[in-house]
C-alpha positions in Angstrom: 142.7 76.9 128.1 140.5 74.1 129.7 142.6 70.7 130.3 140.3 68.7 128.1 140.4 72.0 125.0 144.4 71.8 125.4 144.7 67.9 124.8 142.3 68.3 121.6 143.9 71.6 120.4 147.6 69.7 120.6 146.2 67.1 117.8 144.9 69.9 115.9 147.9 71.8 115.0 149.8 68.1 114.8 147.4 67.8 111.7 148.6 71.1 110.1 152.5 72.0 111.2 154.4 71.8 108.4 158.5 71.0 108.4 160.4 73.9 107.3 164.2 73.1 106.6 166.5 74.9 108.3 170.4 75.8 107.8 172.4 73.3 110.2 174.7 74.8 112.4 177.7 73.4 114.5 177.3 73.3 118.3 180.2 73.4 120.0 180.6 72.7 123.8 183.7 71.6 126.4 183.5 69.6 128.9 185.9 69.3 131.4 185.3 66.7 134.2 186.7 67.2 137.5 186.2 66.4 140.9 184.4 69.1 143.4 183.5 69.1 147.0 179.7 69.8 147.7 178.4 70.4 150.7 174.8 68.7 152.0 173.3 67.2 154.9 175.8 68.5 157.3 178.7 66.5 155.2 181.3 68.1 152.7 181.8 65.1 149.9 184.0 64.8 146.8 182.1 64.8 143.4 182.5 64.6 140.0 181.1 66.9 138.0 181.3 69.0 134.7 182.3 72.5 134.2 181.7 72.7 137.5 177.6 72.0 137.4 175.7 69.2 139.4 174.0 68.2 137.0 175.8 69.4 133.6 175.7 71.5 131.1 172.5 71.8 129.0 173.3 70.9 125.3 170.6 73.6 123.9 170.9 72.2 119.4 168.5 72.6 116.5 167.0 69.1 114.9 169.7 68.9 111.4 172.9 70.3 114.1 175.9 69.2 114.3 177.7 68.9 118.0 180.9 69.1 118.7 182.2 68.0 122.3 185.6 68.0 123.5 185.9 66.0 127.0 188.7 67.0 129.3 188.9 64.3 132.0 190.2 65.8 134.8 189.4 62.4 137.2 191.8 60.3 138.3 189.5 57.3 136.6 188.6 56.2 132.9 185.9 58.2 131.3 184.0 58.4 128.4 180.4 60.1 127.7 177.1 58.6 125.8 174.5 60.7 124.1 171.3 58.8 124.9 169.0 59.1 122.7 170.6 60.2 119.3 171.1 57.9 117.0 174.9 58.0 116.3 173.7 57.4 112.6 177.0 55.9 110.8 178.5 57.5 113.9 179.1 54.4 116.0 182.8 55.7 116.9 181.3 58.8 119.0 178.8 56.8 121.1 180.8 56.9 123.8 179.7 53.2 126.0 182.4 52.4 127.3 184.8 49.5 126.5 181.6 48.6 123.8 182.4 51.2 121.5 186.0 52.9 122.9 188.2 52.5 125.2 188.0 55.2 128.4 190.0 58.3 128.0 193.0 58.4 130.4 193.2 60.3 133.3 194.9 63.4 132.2 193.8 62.9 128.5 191.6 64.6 126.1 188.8 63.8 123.4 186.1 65.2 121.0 183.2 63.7 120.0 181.2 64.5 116.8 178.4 63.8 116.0 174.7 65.1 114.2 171.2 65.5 115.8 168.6 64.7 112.6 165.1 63.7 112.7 164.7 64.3 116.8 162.7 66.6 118.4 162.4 66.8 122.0 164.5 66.0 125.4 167.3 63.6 125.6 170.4 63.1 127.7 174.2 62.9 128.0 175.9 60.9 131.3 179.0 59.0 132.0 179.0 55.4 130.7 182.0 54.0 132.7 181.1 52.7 136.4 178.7 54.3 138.3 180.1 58.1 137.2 176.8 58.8 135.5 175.6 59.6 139.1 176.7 63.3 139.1 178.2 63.3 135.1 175.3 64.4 133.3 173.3 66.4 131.6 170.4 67.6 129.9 170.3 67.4 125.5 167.1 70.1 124.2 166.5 69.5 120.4 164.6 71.8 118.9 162.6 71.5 115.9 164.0 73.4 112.2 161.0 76.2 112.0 160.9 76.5 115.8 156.8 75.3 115.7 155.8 72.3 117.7 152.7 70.3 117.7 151.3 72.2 120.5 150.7 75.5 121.6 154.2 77.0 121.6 155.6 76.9 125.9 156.2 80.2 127.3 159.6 78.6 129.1 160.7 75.6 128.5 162.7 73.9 131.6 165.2 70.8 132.2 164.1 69.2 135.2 166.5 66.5 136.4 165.6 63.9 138.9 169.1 61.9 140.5 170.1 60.5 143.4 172.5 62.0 146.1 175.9 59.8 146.8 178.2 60.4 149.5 179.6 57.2 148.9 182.5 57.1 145.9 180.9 55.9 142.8 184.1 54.1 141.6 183.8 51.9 145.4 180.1 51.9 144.6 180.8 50.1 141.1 183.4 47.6 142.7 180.7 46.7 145.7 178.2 46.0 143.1 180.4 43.9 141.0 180.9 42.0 143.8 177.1 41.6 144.2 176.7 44.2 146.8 172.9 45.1 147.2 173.3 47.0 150.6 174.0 50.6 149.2 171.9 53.5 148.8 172.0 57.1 148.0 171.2 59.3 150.8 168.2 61.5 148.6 166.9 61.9 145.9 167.6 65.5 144.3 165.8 67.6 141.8 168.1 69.6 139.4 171.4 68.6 142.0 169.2 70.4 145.1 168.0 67.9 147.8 165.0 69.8 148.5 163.3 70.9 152.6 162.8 67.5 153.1 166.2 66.8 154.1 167.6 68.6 156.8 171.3 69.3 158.5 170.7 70.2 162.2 166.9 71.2 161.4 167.9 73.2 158.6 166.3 72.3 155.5 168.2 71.5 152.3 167.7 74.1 149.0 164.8 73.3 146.9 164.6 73.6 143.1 162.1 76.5 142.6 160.3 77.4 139.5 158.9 80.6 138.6 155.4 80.7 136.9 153.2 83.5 136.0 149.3 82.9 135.8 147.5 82.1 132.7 151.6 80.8 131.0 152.1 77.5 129.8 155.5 75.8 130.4 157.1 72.8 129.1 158.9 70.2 131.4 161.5 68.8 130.3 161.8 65.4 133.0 165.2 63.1 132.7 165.3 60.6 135.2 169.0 60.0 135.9 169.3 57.9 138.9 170.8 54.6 139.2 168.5 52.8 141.1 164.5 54.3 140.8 161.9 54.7 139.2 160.5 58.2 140.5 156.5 59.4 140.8 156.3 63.1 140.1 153.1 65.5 140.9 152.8 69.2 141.2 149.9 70.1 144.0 147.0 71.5 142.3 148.2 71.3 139.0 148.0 68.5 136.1 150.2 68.0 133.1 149.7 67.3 129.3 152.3 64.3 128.3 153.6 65.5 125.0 156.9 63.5 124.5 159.6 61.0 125.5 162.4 60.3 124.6 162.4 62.9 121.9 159.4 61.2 120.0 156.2 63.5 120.1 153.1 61.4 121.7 149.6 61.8 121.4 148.8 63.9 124.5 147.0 62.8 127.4 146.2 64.6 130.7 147.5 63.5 134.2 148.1 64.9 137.6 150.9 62.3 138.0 154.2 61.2 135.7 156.1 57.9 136.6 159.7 58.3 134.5 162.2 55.6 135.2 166.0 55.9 135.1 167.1 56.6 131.2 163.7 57.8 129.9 162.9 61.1 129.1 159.9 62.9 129.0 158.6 65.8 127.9 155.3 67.5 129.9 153.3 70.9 129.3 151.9 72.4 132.7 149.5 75.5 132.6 150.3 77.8 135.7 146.2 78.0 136.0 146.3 77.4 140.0 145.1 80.6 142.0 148.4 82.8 142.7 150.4 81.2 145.3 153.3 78.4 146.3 153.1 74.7 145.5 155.3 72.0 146.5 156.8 69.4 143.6 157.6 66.3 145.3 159.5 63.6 143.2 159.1 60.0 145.0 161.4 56.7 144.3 159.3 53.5 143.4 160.4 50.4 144.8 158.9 46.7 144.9 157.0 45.5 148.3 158.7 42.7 150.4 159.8 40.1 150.3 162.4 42.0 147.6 165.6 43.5 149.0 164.4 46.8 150.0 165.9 50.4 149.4 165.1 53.2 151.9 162.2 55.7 151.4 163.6 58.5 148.9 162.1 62.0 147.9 162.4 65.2 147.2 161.0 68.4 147.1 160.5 71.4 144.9 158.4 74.5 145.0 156.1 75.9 142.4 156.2 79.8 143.1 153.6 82.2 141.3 154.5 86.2 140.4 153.4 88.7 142.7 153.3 86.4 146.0 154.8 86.8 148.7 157.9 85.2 150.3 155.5 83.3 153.3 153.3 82.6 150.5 150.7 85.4 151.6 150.8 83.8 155.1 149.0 80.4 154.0 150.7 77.1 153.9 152.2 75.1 150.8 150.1 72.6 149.8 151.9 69.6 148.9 150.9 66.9 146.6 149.3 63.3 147.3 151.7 60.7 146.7 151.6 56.8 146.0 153.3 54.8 148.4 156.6 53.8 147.8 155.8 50.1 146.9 152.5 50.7 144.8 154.1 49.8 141.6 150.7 49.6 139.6 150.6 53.1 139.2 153.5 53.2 137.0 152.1 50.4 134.6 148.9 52.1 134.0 150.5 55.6 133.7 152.5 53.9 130.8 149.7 52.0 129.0 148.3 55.3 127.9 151.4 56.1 125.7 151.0 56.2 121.9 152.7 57.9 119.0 151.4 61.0 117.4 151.1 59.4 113.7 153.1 61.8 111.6 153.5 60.2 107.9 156.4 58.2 107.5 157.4 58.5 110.8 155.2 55.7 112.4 155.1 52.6 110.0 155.6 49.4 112.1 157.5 47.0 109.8 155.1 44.4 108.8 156.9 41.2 108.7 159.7 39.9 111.1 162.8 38.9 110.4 164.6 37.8 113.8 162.3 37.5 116.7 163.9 36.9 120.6 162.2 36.2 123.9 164.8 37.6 126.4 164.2 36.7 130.3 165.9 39.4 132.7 165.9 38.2 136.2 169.4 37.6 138.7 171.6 34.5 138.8 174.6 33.2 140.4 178.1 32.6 139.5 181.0 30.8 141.4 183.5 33.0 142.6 187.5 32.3 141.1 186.5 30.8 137.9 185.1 27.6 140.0 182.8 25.2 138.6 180.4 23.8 141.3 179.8 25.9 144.4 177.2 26.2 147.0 173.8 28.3 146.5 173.7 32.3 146.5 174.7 34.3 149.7 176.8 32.1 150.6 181.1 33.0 150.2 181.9 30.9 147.1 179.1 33.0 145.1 178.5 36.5 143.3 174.8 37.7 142.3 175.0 38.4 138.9 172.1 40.1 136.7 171.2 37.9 133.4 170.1 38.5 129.9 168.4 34.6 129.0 170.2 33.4 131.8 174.0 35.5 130.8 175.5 37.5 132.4 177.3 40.2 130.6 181.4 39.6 130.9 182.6 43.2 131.0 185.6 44.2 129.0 188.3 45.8 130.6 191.4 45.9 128.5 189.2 46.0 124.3 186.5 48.2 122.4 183.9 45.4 121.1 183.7 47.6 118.1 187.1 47.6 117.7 187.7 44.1 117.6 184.6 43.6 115.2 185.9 46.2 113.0 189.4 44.5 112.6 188.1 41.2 112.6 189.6 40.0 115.7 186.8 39.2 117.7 187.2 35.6 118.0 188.2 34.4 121.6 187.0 37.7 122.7 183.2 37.6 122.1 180.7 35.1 120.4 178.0 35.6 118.4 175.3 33.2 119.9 173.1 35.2 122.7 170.4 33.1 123.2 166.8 33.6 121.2 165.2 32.8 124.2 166.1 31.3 128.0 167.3 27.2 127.5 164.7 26.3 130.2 161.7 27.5 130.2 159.7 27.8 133.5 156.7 30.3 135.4 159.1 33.0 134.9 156.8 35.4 137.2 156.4 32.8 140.1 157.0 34.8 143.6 158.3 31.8 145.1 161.4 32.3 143.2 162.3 35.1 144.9 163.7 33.7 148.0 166.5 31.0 148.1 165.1 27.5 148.1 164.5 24.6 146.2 162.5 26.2 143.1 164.9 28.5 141.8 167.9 26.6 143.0 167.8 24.7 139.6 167.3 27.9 137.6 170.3 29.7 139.7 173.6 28.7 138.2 174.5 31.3 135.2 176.9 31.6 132.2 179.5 34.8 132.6 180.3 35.3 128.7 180.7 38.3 126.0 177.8 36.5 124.1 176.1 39.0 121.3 173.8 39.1 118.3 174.1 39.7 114.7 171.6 41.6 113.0 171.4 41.8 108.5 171.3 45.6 107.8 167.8 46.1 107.7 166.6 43.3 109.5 163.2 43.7 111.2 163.8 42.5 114.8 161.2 42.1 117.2 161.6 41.7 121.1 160.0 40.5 123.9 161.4 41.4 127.1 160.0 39.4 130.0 161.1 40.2 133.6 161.1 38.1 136.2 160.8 37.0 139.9 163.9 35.0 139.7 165.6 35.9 143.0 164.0 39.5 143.3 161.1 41.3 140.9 162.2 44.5 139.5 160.8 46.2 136.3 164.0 46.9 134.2 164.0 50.5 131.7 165.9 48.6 128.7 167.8 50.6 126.5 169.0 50.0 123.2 172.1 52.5 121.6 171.9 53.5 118.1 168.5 52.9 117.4 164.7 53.9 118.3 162.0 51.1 118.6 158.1 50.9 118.7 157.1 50.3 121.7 154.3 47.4 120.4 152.3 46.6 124.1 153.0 45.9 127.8 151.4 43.4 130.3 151.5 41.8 133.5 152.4 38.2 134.2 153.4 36.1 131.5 153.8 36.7 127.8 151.3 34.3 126.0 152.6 34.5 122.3 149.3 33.5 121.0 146.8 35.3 123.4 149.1 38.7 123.7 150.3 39.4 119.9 146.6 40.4 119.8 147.1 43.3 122.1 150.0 44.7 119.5 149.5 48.4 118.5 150.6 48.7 114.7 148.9 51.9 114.1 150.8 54.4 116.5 152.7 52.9 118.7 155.5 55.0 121.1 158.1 55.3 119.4 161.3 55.1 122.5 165.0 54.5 122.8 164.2 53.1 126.6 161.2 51.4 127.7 160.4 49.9 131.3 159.6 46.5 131.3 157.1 46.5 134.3 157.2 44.2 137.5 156.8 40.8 136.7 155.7 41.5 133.0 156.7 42.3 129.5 156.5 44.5 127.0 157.0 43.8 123.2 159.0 46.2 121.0 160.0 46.0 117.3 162.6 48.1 115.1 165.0 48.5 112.1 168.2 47.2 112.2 169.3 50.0 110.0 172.3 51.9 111.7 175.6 49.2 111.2 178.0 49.1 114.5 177.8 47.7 117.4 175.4 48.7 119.9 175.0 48.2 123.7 171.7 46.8 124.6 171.1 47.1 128.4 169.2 47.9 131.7 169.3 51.5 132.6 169.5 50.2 136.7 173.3 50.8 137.2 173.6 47.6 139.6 171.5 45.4 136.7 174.4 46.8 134.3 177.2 46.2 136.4 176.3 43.0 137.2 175.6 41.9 133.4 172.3 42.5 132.7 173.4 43.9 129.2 174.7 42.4 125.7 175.6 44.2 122.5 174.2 43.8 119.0 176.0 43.9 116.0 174.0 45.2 113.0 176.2 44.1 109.3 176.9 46.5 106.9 174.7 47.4 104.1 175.2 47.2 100.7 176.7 50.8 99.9 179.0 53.1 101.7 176.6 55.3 102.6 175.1 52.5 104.8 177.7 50.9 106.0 179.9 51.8 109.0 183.0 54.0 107.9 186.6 54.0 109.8 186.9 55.8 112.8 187.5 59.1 112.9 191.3 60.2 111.9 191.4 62.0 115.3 190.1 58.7 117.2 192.7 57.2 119.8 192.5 53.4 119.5 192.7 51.0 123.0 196.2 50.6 124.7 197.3 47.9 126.4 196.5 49.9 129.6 192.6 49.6 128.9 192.6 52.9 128.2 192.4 55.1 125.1 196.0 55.4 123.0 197.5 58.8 123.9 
């Protein structure tokens, strides 16, 4: 099938497939975590891992399922898992972010998670959401769709392929460094699937690559998850393009590309036809990281291999061509891979809510705090501060010892949290100016930050609009946001700053992406919109582990409705409450 027949053939049967109900079944998985030694680049390292798999288990479930997990934490730290991506409708208990919606399960100590998959179709995820564990605790989540009949031609294979990070380093001391404001880590690869691919090399030896099989003429579909902590990654396949079909289980309308840009928490789902003449092809997955004068991370890649049926091992004695790459500081090709994204308009599935009932302008740039509680201190770097990440200039106070949801549940939430984040920063300035990026004089004003638990209060129902604006204040990132519990339309992007009269203009009401994580891009914003309709307390953060840890992150609490069936119902009978430990109640 030509690439410009496929694209138009994909919209075609979108028109006509038809939703056949299914009988729901129960999935039912365990996981027990527990810590491994693996052995790369001439180094034998302690992991964490899940039934033994780097990354985990696949959870394989039908759109209507039910799934049943039961964690065994094996660790000697706090654990607890997130589904990212499904809604946790009425389900708040099971969501699994850690000290927001439970407490961590003990070392030692078990727990089971329940929860249903319904009105998702596509690739999502499952990782640790306590420290920096989701570095090697993850996994892939396939939902397929009732009648087994997508909006494209149907995949010969479909297959998970997981970009991370490789960490010598213990993630716990990785967590405590960046808590303390610690920028000078980094993983020593990137992998794809766990393997670290022939570009890394012990003693001249090259490192495993991920290999997949192909036959010519067969379609297959990609299933991408970026889990890394700190990159955005640029994926190609030499001689091949891709169909984007879906992210973040949402179908899109499909465009072609030779390239994909996925940042850490987004899915992505990606057709490839094997129409290459018979042969190898490298994969190459490369991190995206801003230019100077940011704090930079080393180079990181990895490498894959495309093999056809009926080659031969030395690839018929010709070399393996390998993809063209960006640089690793060429950041624009991310934002226009991104600005071709739209929802495939099923019925009732895309309906932007026309009017707005709560509308907030959040800033996310870094900050500084004093260290030991002290009031006036000199400027950042020096001893007597800690970098902090902000939301509106707050920075997230991490719970150690208390479930948010808990305490909003039982009512005792006062001294604990407050429920006045900010609508918008308290002094506006050029958020995007690059002479805010260094230490000096201009942002020297803008530096001091609040450290609070400060969240937001949603009406069930309410339509909430956001504008996420990221900024150059002391280093220029684009930051994935990710909201639990809920799916948003994705409205528009752009680069500099948000003009609310000039850019509302540019908002797409007709079939807009429909995403639980979006990346805000370098020194830009991007406007989302969605339903406060699933009551709880949900976790609203950046998917960069370091932005997380050091508070770039707040919680929203969406009220109850007005009948049981939409309002949020006790926990579970089987679900262990915090202990004074800060962990889960035995």
């Amino acid at each position: 099938m030509g690439k410009i027949s496929m694209a138009a053939s994909i919209l075609c049967m979108a028109l006509v497939a038809l939703a056949i109900v299914g009988k729901a079944a129960i999935v039912e998985h365990t996981f027990v975590v527990h810590e491994m030694n693996m052995t790369h680049l001439c180094n034998t390292t302690k992991q964490y891992v899940v039934n033994g798999q780097l990354p985990g288990p696949t959870l394989d479930v039908v759109d209507g399922d039910t799934v049943i997990v039961h964690l065994v934490n094996r660790l000697p730290h706090g654990m607890t898992i997130h589904w990212h991506g499904i809604r946790q409708l009425r389900t708040c208990w099971d969501d699994g972010a850690g000290y927001v919606t439970e407490c961590p399960v003990a070392p030692g100590r078990n727990r089971t998670y329940r929860f249903d998959v319904s009105g998702q179709v596509g690739t999502l995820w499952w990782h640790a959401h306590v420290t920096c564990l989701r570095a090697s605790v993850h996994g892939a989540i396939v939902v397929r769709p009732k009648d087994g009949r997508y909006p494209f031609p149907t995949p010969a294979r479909d297959i998970p392929i997981v970009i991370g990070e490789w960490w010598t380093l213990d993630l716990v001391e990785l967590d405590r460094r960046n808590l303390d404001g610690n920028f000078e880590d980094d993983p020593l690869s990137a992998t794809l699937n766990g393997k670290l691919g022939d570009l890394s090399n012990c003693s001249g030896v090259p490192e495993e690559s991920f290999v997949l099989d192909v036959k010519r003429g067969e379609t297959y579909l990609l299933r991408f998850i970026n889990t890394a902590l700190f990159s955005e990654y640029f994926f190609k396949v030499a001689g091949h393009t891709f169909t984007v079909v879906g992210a973040d289980a949402n179908y899109l309308t499909p465009f072609e590309t030779d390239m994909i840009t996925i940042a850490p928490g987004e899915t992505m789902d990606v057709l490839m036809t094997a129409d290459a003449t018979p042969g190898h092809y490298h994969m190459t997955a490369v991190a995206n990281q801003p230019p100077p004068p940011d704090l930079q991370i080393r180079a990181l890649n990895s490498r894959g291999l495309v093999r056809y049926a009926g080659v031969r091992s030395d690839n018929n004695g010709m070399p393996v061509p390998a993809p063209l790459m960006p640089g690793q500081h060429e950041t624009m090709p991310s934002y226009y891979f991104r600005d071709k994204f739209n929802g495939l308009a099923f019925p009732g599935r895309h309906r932007v809510p026309e009017h707005v009932d709560d509308r907030l302008f959040i800033t996310l740039g870094l900050g500084s705090i004093c260290r030991g509680g002290k009031k006036d201190c000199k400027l950042r770097r020096s001893n007597e501060t800690i970098t902090v990440a902000t939301m509106n200039n707050v920075s997230f106070h991490h719970q150690t010892k208390a479930s948010l949801l808990e305490r909003y549940y039982d009512g005792t939430g006062k001294g604990v949290y407050t429920e006045d984040f900010p609508d918008r920063p308290e002094t506006p300035y050029n958020y995007t100016d690059m002479d805010l990026i260094p230490v000096g004089p201009l942002e020297e004003v803008l530096e001091p930050t609040t450290k609070a638990i400060r969240l937001r209060r949603f009406k069930y129902n309410a339509s909430v609009e956001i504008v996420f604006q990221s900024t150059a204040m002391l280093q220029s990132d684009p930051n994935p946001m990710h909201l639990h519990g809920h799916d948003f339309f994705v409205l528009a992007q752009g680069l500099g700053n948000f003009d609310p009269v000039k850019d509302v203009k540019k908002f797409n009401y007709y079939n807009p992406q429909l995403r639980n994580t979006v990346h805000v891009p370098r020194v830009g914003w991007t406007a989302i919109r969605f339903v406060a309709d699933n009551p709880g307390m949900w976790y609203v953060h950046c998917h960069f582990e370091f932005h997380i840890v050091m508070g770039m992150a707040t919680a929203f609490i969406v009220e109850d409705g007005p009948t049981p069936e939409t309002s949020l119902p006790p926990p579970p009978a089987d679900f262990r409450r915090c202990g004074t430990n800060g962990f889960s109640k035995p």
